[in-house]
C-alpha positions as CSV (number, residue, x, y, z in Angstrom):
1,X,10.2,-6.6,-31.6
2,X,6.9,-5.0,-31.0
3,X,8.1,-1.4,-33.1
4,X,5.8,-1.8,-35.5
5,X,2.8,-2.9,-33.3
6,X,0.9,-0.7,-31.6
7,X,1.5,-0.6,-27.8
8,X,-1.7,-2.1,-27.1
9,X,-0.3,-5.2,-28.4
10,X,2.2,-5.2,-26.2
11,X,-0.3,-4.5,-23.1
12,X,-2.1,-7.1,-24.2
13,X,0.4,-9.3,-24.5
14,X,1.6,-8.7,-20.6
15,X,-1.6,-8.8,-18.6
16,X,-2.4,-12.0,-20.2
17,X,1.2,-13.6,-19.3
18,X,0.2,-12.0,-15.9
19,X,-3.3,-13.3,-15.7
20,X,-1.4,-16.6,-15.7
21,X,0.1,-15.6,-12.7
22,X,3.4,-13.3,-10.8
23,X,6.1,-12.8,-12.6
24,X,9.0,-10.6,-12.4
25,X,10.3,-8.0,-15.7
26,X,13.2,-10.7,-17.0
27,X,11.0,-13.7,-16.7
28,X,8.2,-11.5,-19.1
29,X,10.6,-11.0,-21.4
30,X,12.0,-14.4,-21.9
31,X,8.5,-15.7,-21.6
32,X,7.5,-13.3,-24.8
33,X,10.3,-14.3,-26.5
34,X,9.8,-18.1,-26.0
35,X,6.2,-18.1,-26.7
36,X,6.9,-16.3,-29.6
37,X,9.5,-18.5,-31.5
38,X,11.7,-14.8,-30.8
39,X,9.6,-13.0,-33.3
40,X,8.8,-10.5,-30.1
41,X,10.9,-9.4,-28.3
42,X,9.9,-6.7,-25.1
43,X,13.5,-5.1,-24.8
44,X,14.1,-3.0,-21.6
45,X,13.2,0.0,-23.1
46,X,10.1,-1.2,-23.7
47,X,8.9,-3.4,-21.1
48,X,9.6,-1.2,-17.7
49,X,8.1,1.9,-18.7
50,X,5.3,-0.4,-20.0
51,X,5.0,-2.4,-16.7
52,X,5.8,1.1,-14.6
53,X,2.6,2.6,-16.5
54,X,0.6,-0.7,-16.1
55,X,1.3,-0.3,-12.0
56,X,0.5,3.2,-12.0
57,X,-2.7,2.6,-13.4
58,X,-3.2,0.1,-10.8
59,X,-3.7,-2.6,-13.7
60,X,-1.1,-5.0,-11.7
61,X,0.2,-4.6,-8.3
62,X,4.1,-5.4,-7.2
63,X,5.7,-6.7,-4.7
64,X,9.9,-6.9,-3.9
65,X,11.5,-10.3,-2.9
66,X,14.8,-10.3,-2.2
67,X,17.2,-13.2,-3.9
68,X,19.8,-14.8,-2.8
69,X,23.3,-14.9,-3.8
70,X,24.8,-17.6,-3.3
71,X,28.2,-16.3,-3.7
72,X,28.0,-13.2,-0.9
73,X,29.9,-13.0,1.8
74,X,27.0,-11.3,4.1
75,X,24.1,-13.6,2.6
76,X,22.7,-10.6,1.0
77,X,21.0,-10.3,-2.6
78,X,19.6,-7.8,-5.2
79,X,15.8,-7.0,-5.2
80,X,13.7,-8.6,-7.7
81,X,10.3,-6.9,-8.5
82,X,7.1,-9.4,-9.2
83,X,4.0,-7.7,-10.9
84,X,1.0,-9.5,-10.5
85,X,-2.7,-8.6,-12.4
86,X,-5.3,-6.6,-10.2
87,X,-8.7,-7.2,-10.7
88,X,-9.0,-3.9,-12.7
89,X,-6.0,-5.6,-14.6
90,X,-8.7,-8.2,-15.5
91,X,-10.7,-6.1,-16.6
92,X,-8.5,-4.7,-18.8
93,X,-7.1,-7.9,-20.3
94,X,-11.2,-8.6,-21.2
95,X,-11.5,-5.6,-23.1
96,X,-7.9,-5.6,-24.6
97,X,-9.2,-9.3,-25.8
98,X,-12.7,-8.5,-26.9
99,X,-10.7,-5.2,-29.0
100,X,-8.0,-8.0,-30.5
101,X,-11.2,-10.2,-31.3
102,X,-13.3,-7.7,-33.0
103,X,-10.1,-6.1,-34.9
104,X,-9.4,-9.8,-36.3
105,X,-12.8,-10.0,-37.1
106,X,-12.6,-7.3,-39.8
107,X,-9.3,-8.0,-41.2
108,X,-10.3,-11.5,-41.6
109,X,-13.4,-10.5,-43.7
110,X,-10.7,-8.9,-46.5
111,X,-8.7,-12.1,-46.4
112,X,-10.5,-15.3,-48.1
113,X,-9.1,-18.4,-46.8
114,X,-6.9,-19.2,-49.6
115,X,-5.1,-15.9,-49.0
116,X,-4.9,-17.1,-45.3
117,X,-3.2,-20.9,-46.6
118,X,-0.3,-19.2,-48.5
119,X,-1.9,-18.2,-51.9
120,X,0.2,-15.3,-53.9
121,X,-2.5,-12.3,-54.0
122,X,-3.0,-10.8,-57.0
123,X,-1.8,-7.1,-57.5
């Protein structure tokens, strides 16, 4: 779960799953959790309001399709939203990358690579 992260982490983490093209809310979420060997997880809670903010902002732009059910007497399905990256959602993703980049950059200058391999620090 992304609690302890802060929510641009979580931004940045859906406009690049979007820059790889449409997807709709469930398919995020699985995707996050897969790519992430389930050490993230964007719950409900979290990923609507994040998506809603992310449309309003007109970072990704939405569309409705409507699926199937196979099992319905009249042929008729539920509504499935797709949210798909804008070009000022590029944008975005750029400087929410070149923010992740430089941010590494200065942790990484307090960590020596043997603290990176596993090495107990010293207290």
């Amino acid at each position: 779960m992304l609690t302890d992260q802060p929510k641009d982490a979580a931004e940045l983490i859906v406009l690049s799953l979007l820059a790889e093209g449409a997807q709709y809310g469930y398919a995020i979420s699985k995707e996050v959790a897969a790519r992430s060997g389930g050490q993230v997880r964007l719950t409900p809670g979290v990923l609507y309001p994040l998506l809603k903010g992310l449309e309003s902002q007109a970072l990704v732009l939405t569309s409705w399709e409507e699926v199937k059910a196979e099992d319905s007497a009249d042929g008729e399905g539920r509504k499935r939203k797709w949210y798909r990256l804008s070009a000022k959602g590029k944008k975005r993703l750029e400087q929410r990358i070149a923010a992740h980049k430089a941010f590494r950059a200065i942790i990484d200058a307090f960590i020596s690579p043997d603290d990176a391999q596993g090495r107990e620090v010293a207290r």
